[in-house]
C-alpha positions in Angstrom: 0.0 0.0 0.0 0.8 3.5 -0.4 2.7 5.7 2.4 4.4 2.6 3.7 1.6 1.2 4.8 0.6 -3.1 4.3 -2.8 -5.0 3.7 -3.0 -7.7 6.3 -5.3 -11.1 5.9 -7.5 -12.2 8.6 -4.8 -14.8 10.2 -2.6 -11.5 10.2 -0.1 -12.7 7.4 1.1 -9.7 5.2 -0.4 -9.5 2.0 -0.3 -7.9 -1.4 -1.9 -4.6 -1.8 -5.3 -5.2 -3.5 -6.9 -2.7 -4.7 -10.9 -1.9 -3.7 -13.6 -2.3 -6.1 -14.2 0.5 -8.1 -17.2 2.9 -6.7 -20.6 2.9 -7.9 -21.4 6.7 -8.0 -25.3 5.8 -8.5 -26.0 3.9 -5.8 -23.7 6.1 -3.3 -25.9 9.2 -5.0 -29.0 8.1 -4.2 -28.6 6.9 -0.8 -27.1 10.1 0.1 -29.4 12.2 -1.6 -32.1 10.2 0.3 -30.7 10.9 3.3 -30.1 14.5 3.1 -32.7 16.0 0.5 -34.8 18.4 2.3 -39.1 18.0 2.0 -40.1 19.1 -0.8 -41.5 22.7 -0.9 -44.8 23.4 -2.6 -45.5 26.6 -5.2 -48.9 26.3 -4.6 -51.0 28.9 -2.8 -52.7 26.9 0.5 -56.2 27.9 2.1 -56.0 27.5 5.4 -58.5 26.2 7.6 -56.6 26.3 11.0 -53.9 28.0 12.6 -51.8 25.1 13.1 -50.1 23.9 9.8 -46.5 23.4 8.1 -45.2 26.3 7.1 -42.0 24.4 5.9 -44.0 23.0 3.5 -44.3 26.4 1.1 -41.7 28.3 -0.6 -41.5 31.8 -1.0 -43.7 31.9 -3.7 -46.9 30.2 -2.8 -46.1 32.3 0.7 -46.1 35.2 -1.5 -49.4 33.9 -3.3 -51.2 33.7 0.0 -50.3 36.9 0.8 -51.3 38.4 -2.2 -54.6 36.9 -2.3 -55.5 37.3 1.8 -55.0 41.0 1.3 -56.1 41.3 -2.1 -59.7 39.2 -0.8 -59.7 41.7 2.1 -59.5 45.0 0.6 -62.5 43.8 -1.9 -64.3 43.4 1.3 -63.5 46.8 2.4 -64.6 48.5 -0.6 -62.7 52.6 -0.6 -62.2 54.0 2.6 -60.8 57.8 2.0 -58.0 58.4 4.2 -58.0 60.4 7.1 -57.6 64.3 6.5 -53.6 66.0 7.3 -53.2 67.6 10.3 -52.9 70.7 8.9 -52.9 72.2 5.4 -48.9 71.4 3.9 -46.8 74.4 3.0 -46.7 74.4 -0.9 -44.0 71.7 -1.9 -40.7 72.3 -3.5 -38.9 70.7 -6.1 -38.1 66.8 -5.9 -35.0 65.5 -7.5 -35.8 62.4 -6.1 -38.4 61.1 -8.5 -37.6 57.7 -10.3 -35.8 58.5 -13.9 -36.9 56.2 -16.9 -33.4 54.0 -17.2 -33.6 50.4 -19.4 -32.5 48.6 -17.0 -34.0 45.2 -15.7 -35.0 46.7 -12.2 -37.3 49.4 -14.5 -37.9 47.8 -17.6 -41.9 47.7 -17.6 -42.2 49.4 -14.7 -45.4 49.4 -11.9 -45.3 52.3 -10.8 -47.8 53.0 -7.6 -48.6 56.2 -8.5 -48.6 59.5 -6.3 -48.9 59.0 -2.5 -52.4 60.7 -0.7 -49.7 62.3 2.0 -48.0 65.3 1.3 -43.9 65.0 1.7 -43.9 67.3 4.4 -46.5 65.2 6.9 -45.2 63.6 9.8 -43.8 60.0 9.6 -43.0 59.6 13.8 -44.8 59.4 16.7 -43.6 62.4 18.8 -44.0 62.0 23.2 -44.1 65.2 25.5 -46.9 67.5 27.1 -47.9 69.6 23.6 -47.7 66.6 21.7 -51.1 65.3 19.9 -52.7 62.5 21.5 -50.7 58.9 20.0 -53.9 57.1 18.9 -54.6 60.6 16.4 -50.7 60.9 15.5 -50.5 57.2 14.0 -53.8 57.5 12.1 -52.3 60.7 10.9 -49.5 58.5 9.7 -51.4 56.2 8.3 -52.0 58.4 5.1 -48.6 57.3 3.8 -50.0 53.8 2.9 -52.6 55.4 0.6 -52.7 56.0 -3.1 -54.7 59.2 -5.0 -56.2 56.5 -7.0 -56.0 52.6 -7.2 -52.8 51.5 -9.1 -53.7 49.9 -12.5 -52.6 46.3 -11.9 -53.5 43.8 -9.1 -51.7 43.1 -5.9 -50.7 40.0 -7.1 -49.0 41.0 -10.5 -47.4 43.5 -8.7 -45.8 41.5 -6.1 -44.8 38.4 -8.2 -42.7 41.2 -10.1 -40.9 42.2 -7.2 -41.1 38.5 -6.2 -39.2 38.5 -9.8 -36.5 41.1 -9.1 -36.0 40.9 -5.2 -36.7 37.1 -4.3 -37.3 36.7 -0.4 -37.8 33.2 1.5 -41.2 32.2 2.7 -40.5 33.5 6.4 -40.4 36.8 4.8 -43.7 36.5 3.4 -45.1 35.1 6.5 -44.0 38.0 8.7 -45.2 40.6 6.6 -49.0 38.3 6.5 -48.3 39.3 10.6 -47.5 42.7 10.2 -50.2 43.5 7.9 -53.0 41.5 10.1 -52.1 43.9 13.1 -52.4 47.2 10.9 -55.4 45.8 8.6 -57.4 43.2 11.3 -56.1 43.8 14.8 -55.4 47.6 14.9 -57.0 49.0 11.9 -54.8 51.4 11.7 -54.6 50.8 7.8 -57.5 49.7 6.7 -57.0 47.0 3.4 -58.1 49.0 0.3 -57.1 48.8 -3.4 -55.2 51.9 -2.4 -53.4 51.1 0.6 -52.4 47.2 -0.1 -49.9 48.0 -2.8 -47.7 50.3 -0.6 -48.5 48.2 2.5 -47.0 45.5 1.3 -44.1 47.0 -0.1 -43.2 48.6 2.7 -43.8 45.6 5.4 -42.0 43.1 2.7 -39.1 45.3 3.2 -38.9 45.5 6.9 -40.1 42.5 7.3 -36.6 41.4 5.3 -34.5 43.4 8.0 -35.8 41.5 10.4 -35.4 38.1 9.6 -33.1 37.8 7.1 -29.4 38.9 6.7 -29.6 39.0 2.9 -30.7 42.6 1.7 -31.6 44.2 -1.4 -30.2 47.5 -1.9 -32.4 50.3 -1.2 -32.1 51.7 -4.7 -33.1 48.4 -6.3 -36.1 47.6 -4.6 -37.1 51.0 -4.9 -37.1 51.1 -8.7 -39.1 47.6 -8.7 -41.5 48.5 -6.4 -42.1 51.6 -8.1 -41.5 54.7 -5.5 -38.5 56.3 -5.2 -36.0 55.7 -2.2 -37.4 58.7 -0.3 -41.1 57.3 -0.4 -39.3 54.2 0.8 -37.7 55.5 3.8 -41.2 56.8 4.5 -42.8 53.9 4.4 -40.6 51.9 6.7 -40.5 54.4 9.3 -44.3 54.7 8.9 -44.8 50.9 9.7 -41.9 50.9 12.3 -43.5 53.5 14.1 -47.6 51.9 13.5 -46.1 48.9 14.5 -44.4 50.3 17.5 -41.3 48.6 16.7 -42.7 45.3 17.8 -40.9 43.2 14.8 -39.9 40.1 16.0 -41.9 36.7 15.5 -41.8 33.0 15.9 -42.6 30.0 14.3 -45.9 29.6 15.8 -46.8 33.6 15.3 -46.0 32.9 11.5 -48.6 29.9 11.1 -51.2 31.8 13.0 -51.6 34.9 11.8 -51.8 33.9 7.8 -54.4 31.9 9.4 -56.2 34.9 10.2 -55.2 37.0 7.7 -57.1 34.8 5.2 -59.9 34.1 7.7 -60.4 38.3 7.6 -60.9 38.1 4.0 -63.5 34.8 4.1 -65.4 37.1 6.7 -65.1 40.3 5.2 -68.6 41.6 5.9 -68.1 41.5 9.7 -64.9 43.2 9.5 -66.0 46.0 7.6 -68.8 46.2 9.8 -66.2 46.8 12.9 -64.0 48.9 10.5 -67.2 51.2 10.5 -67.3 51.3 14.2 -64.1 51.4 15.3 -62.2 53.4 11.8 -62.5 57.3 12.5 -62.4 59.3 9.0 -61.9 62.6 10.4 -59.1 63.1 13.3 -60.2 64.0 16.9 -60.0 67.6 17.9 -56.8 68.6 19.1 -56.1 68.3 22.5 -55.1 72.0 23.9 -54.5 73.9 27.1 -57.5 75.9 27.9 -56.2 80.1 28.0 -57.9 82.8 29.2 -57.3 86.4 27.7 -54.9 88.4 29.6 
C-alpha cells in the first residue's frame, strides 16, 4: 500500500496490496441524496383552515401567493375608505429631485409604478411623546396616510408583487411575517385599513422590513425601490411609517407565523363582519386637538 503502509489477511499474514472495487457513483448518490434532500416545498397557494399547519412545506412563492390573495380578498371586502384628512394644510411643496428616472435597465424595464402618494412629503412619519404633543392614537392614524394612493394603481396586488417577487426574491418566512404585520395594521389595529389603495404600498413597505428582520440577505435600497415603483425617499417613508404603527414590535416566531396567515385569510373569508367593525371602530376625520384651555390676559 501506499505511504508505507501493508494489507494484512484475517490470520494476520502480510499480503499484497489489493486494490478496492471500483465505486458505484449511482448507488452512493442516491442513498445520500435520500438521506439528506430536504421535504419538498410546494408553489402552490394553501387555504388554510386552522392556525396550526407546516409552514415548511411552502416556498416563497406560494407564501407570496397567499399573501397576495388574503390582502387582495380583504380589501374587496373593504370597498374605498378615504384616508383620514392631514393635520394641517402642507406648505406648498418644492422641487423633488428624487423622482424615479426612466433608465432600461432590468430593475425598471416595464415598470409598476404606484402612482402619487395621498400624504404630502412634508406630513409627519413619527410618533412624537411630550406635554404639547397630539394625542398617539390621532398621531398614527395621521400617519397612516402614507400607505394610501390618489387613485388605485392599475394592476392587481398580485401582479405587482410576483414582479418584485421576480427582481428581489425573499424566503417564505419573509412572506409570513409581513402576513403578521399586515394583520395587526389591517385586522387587529385597523390602523390601515386593506383597500385597493393602501395594499400595494403596505405591502411593499412591510416586505421590506419584514426582510430586516429576519433575514441577513438585503436588497439595496435603490433596487427595490425602482421595482417597487416609488423612489427611495417614499421608501424611507414607508418603513418608518410601519416601524413606528407597529411600535417597533418586529420580532416573530414559528408559531406567530402559522397563526396569523391563518387569520389573515380568515379576515378576507369574513369580510362583511370586518368592515362592519371597521365602521365602528375606523374614524375618517381626526379628533379635535387636545389643547390647554387660556384665558385672555
Amino acid at each position: 500500500m501506499e505511504d508505507g503502509g501493508r494489507a494484512y489477511d484475517a490470520a494476520g499474514h502480510a499480503t499484497a496490496g489489493v486494490p478496492p472495487p471500483p465505486p458505484e457513483p449511482s448507488a452512493e448518490e442516491t442513498t445520500s441524496t435520500r438521506a439528506h434532500t430536504p421535504n419538498e416545498q410546494s408553489d402552490e397557494a394553501l387555504q388554510l383552515e386552522h392556525e396550526r399547519w407546516d409552514i415548511t412545506s411552502i416556498s416563497g412563492l406560494a407564501a407570496l401567493r397567499m399573501l397576495a390573495h388574503a390582502l387582495q380578498v380583504l380589501a374587496d371586502a373593504m370597498g374605498d375608505v378615504p384616508p383620514t384628512p392631514p393635520v394641517s394644510r402642507p406648505v406648498t411643496p418644492v422641487a423633488d429631485d428624487t423622482k424615479l428616472r426612466r433608465t432600461s435597465s432590468p430593475e425598471t424595464s416595464c415598470s409598476m409604478i404606484i402612482g402619487s402618494p395621498e400624504a404630502h412629503p412634508h406630513e409627519p412619519i413619527t410618533v412624537t411623546v411630550g406635554a404639547d404633543a397630539e394625542n398617539t392614537t390621532v398621531q398614527r392614524i395621521a400617519i397612516a396616510r402614507r400607505f394610501f394612493s390618489k387613485t388605485a394603481p392599475p394592476f392587481t396586488l398580485i401582479d405587482y408583487l410576483l414582479r418584485l417577487h421576480n427582481f428581489c426574491p425573499h424566503s417564505s418566512g419573509v412572506y409570513l411575517t409581513t402576513a403578521v404585520y399586515c394583520h395587526r395594521l389591517c385586522v387587529a389595529d385597523i390602523l390601515v385599513p386593506a383597500t385597493s389603495r393602501t395594499i400595494h404600498r403596505l405591502a411593499l413597505a412591510a416586505i421590506r422590513i419584514a426582510a430586516k428582520a429576519v433575514e441577513d440577505n438585503k436588497w439595496t435600497q435603490e433596487r427595490y425601490a425602482k421595482v417597487g415603483g416609488v423612489s427611495r425617499v417614499q421608501l424611507m417613508n414607508l418603513e418608518v411609517s410601519l416601524c413606528f404603527l407597529l411600535d417597533f414590535e418586529l420580532g416573530v416566531d414559528r408559531e406567530m407565523l402559522a397563526q396569523k396567515m391563518f387569520l389573515l385569510q380568515e379576515a378576507g373569508r369574513q369580510g362583511l363582519s370586518t368592515r362592519t367593525r371597521l365602521s365602528d371602530d375606523f374614524r375618517l376625520k381626526l379628533p379635535a386637538r387636545i389643547r390647554k384651555m387660556t384665558f385672555g390676559r
